[in-house]
C-alpha positions in Angstrom: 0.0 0.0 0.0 1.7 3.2 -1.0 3.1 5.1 2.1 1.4 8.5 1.1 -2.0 6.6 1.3 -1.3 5.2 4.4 0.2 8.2 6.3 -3.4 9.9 4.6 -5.3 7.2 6.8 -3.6 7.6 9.3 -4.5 11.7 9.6 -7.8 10.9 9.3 -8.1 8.2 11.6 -5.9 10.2 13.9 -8.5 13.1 14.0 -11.2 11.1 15.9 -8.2 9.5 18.0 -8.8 9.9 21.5 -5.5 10.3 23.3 -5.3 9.1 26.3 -2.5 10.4 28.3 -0.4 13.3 27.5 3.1 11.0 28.5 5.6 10.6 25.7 7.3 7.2 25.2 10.1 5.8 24.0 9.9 2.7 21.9 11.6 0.3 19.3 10.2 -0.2 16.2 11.4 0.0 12.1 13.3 2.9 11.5 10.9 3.4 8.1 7.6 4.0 10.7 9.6 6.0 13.5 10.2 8.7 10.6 7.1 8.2 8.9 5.1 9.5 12.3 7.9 12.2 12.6 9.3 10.4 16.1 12.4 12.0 17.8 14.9 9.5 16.6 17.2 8.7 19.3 18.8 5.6 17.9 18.9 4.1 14.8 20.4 0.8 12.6 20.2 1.4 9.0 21.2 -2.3 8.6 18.3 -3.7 10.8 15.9 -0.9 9.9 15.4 0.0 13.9 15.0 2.6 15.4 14.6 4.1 19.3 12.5 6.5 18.9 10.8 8.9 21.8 7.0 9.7 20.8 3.9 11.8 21.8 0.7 10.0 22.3 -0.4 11.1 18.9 2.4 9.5 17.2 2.2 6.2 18.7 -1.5 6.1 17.7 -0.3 7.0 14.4 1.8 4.0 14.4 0.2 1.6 15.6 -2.8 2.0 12.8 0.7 2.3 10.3 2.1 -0.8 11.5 -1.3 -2.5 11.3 -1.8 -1.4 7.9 1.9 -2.9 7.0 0.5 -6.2 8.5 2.1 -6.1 12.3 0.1 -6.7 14.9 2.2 -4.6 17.6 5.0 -3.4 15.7 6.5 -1.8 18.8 8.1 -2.3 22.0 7.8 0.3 24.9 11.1 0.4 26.7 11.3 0.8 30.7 12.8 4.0 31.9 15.9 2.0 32.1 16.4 1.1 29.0 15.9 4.5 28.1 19.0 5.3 29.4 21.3 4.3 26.5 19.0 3.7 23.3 22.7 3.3 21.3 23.8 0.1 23.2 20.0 -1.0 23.7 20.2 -1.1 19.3 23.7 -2.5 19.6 23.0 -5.4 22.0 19.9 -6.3 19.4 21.8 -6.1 16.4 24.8 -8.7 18.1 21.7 -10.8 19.1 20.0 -11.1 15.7 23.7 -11.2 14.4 24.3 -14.5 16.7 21.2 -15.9 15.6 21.5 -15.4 11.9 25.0 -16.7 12.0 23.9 -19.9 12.8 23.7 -20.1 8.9 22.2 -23.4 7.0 20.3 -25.6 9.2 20.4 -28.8 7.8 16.9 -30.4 7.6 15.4 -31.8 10.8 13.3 -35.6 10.6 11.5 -35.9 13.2 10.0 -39.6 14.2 6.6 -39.8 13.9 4.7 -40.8 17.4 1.6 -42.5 17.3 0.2 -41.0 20.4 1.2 -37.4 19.8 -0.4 -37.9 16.7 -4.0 -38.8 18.4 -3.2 -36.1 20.6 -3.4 -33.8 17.7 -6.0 -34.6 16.4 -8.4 -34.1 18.8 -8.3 -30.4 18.3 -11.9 -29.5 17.7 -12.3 -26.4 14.9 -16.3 -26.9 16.9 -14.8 -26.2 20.5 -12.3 -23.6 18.9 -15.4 -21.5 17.7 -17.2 -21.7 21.1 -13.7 -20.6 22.8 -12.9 -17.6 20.3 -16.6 -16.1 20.9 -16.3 -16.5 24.2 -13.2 -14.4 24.3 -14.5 -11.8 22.0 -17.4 -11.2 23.5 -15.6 -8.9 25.8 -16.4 -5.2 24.5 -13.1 -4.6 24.8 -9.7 -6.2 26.2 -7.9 -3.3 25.9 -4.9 -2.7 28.9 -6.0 0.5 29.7 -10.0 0.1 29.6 -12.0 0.7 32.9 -11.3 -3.0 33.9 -8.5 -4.3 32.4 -8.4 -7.8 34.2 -11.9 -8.8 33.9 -11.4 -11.3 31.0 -7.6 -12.4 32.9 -9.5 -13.6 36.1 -12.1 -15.2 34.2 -9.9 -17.0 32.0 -7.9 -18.2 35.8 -11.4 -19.1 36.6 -12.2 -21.6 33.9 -8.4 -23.1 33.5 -8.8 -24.0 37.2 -12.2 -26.1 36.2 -10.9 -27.4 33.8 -7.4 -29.1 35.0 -8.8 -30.1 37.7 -8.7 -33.8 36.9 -5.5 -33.0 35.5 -2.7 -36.0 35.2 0.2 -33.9 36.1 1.0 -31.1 38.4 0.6 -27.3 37.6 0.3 -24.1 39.4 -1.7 -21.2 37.8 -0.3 -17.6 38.3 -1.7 -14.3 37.6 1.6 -11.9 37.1 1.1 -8.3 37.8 3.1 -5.8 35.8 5.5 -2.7 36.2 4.6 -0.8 32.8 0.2 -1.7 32.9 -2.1 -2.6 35.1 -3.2 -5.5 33.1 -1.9 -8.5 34.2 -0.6 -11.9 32.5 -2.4 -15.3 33.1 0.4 -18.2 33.3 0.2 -21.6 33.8 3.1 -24.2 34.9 3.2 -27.4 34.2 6.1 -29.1 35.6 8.7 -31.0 34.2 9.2 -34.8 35.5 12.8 -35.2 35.0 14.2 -32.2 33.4 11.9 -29.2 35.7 14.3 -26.2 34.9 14.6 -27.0 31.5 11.5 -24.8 30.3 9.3 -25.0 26.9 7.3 -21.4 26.7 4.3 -21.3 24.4 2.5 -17.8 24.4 -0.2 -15.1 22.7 -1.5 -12.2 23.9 -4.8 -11.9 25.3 -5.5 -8.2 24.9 -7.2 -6.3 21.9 -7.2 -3.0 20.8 -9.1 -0.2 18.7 -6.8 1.7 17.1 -9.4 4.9 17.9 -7.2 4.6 21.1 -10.1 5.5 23.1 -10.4 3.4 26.7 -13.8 2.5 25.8 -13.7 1.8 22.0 -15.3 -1.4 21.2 -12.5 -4.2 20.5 -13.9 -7.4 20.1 -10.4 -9.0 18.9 -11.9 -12.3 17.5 -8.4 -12.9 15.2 -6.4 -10.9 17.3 -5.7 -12.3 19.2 -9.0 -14.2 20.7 -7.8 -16.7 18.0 -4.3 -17.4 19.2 -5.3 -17.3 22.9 -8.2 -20.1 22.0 -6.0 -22.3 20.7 -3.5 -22.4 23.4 -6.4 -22.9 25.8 -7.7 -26.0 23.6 -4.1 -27.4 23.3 -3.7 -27.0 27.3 -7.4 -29.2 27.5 -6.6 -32.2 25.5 -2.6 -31.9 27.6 -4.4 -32.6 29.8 -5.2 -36.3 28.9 -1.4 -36.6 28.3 1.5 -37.9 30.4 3.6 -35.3 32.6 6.0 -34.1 29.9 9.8 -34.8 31.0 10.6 -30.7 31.0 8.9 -28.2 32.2 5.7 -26.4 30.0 5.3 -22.9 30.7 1.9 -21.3 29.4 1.4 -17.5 28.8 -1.5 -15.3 28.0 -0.1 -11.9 28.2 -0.6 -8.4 28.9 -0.4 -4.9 26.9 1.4 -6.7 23.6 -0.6 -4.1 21.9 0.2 -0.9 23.8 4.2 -2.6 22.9 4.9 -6.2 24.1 4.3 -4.8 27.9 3.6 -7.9 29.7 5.9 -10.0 27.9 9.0 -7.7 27.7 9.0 -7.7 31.4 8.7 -11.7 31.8 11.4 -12.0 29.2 13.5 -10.2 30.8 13.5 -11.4 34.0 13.8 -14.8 32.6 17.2 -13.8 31.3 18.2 -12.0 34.5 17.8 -15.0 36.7 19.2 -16.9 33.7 16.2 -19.3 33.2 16.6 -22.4 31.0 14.7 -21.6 28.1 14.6 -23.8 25.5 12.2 -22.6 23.1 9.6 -20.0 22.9 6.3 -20.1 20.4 4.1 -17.4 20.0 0.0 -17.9 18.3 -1.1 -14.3 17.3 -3.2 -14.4 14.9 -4.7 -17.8 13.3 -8.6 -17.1 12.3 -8.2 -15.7 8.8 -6.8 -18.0 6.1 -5.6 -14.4 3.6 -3.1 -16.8 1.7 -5.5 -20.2 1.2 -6.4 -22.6 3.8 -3.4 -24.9 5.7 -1.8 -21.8 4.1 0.9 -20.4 7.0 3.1 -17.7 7.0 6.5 -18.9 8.8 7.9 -15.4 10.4 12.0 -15.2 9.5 13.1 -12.2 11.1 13.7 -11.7 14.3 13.3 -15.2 15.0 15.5 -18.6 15.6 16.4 -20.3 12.2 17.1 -23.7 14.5 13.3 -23.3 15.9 12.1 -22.1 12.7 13.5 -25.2 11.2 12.1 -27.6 14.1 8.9 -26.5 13.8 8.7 -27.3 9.9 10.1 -31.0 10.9 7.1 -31.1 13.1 4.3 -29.6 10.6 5.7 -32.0 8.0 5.2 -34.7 10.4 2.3 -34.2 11.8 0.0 -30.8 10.6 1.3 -31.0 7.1 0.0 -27.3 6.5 2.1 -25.9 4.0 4.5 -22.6 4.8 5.4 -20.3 3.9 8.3 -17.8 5.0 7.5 -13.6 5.3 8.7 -11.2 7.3 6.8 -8.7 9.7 9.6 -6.5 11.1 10.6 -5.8 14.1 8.4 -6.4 17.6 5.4 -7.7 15.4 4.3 -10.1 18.3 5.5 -10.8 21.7 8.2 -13.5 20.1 10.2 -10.4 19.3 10.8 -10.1 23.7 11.9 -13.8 24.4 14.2 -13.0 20.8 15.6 -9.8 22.1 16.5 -11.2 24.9 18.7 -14.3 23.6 16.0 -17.1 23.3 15.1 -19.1 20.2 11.7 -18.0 19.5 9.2 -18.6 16.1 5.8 -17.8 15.5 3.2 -19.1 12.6 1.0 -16.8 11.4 -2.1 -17.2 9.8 -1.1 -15.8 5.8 1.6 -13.4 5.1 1.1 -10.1 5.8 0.3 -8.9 2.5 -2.9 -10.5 2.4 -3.6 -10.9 6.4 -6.9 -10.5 8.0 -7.5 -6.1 7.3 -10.2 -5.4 10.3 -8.2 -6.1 13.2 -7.8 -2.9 15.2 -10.8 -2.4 15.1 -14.8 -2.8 15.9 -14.5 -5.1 12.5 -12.4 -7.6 14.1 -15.2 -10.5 14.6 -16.0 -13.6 13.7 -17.5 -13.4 9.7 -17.9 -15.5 6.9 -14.2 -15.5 6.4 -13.2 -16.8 9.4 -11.8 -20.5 9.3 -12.0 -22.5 12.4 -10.7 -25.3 10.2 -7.7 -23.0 9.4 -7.0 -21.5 13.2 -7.8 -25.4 14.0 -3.9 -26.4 12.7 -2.5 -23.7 15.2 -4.2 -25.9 18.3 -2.3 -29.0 16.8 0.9 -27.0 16.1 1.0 -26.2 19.7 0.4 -29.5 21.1 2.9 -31.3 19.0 5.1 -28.8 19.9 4.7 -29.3 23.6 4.9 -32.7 23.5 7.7 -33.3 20.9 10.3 -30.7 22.9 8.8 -31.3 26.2 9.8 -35.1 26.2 13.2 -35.0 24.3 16.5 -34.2 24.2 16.6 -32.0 21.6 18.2 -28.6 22.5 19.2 -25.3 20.6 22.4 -24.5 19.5 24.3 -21.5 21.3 24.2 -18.1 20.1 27.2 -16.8 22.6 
């Protein structure tokens, strides 16, 4: 879409925006959108296309509808005052990362043995239950961070996980995990490792939504994003739970603020690396309703992501999902992936098409379930998660080292 028409959009939408809170903040995002929105540039890497970038209220509603219309769900991370501090070596210590990861060059092709019982486990995954769980998630007026009640929606979701692990064949512990940047909190749930406990598998979406109006109140139904990602971790965690305790430990997130720029997740990451946590892989589900490339059609994310993990998860689609990917890009901090990434963990995320031709009435009022909405389609995302919780939660399979 041509910039000039975009950045007209964007005035237009911008004039009904309703800004709420005068406090400027500094964020990383593409250096192409922090001087498209005129942001004070405080940082930049021409060869990663990043930027810090300090912005009014205005702006970063101006960028968020710009990086929606370029196919990014976030598209930003907001940076703690900390961080702040020196955006130079904040863009330095990314760039070595992605560098580290990006080295690992050719991965040579992963065959995977196929498992009988992971493969009924799979295919339980009801596109029928899937429906019932999405439009009960979206029927929220809003899940917005920075509504009236921002938690409503996270307890009720603690509520119903405890019901329904209760008969549960392994042992778990469910957490709500309250936040330094928003008030709205992250839901996790443990389930812990027999043999190999601090050897951790994270699988993650974000449970908020957003109207792009930026108003508090705005209706923001989210049914694709990112009702649809959060539903299918919710129905991989339910047939789990007919499965035998994994060997390592299975770490579930739905997280806060990824819209307002990877809030809840940023902060989890981080910690994780600062008590040096054993993370062994990270996947992200944001986004899986809307089947823009064809159905069993999935947009493999390659940057800012782990060509190893990228790789694995392939092996296990080919083994088990046989959907058929393919690879895009979405840019810096499209999804939460981009904090565990940032942060020195191997991390990938499927997404439902590429971004040229994803699902265009997310951000909105729009974003509900439709004609065009697949079940079928977000159904493979359910399987993808199991598999993957089951195939690195009971083997030896570890990533290679990026230090």
């Amino acid at each position: 879409m041509p910039l000039i028409f975009c950045l007209g959009l964007l005035f237009s939408l911008n004039l009904m925006a309703h800004v709420v809170s005068d406090k400027p903040v500094t964020v990383i995002t593409s250096l192409d959108s922090a001087k498209a929105v005129g942001g004070v540039i405080l940082s930049k890497d021409d060869s990663s296309n990043t930027a810090v970038t300090y912005l009014n209220q205005l702006q970063l509603s101006q960028l968020s509808s710009l990086n929606h219309l370029q196919g990014k769900c976030a598209g930003f991370e907001t940076l703690s005052d900390d961080e702040v501090m020196q955006p130079g070596l904040l863009l330095q210590n990314l760039k070595v990362t992605d560098t580290k990861f990006k080295s690992l060059g050719l991965i040579r092709p992963t065959v995977l043995t196929w498992n009988e019982e992971y493969q009924k486990l799979a295919d339980k995954a009801d596109p029928v239950q899937l429906k019932e769980t999405i439009s009960w998630i979206s029927s929220y007026p809003t899940r917005y961070n920075k509504a009236p009640s921002p938690n409503q929606h996270v307890d009720e979701l603690k509520t119903k996980l405890e019901s329904w692990l209760r008969d549960a064949r392994w042992p778990y512990q469910i957490e709500i995990i309250n936040h330094k940047s928003t008030k709205q909190n992250t839901l996790r749930l443990t389930i812990t490792g027999k043999t190999k406990p601090t050897e951790v598998i994270v699988l993650g979406g974000h449970l908020d939504s957003i109207n792009t109006g930026y108003s508090n109140t705005d209706k923001a139904p989210g049914a694709d994003d990112n009702a649809s990602g959060s539903a299918n971790l919710i129905e991989a965690v339910k047939i789990l739970k007919n499965a035998n305790q994994p060997n390592r430990t299975l770490e579930f997130y739905w997280y806060a603020g990824e819209e307002s720029g990877l809030l809840g997740s940023a902060e989890i990451a981080k910690e994780a690396k600062a008590k040096n946590k054993n993370v062994i892989a990270v996947m992200q589900l944001d986004m899986t309703l809307f089947p823009g490339s064809g159905e069993q059609v999935i947009g493999l994310v390659t940057d800012f992501t782990s060509p190893w993990l990228r790789e694995l998860l392939t092996a296990m689609n080919n083994t088990y999902t046989k959907a058929r990917f393919v690879p895009d890009e979405c840019g810096y901090a499209c999804s939460d992936h981009a904090s565990w990434h940032r942060q020195g963990y191997h991390a990938v995320t499927p997404f439902e098409a590429i971004t040229q031709t994803m699902n265009g009435n997310i951000h909105s009022a729009k974003d509900v379930i439709d004609s065009k909405s697949s079940f079928q389609h977000s159904n493979t995302f359910t399987q993808l998660a199991i598999v993957f919780a089951l195939v690195l939660g009971n083997s030896d399979i570890k990533p290679p080292s990026i230090n």
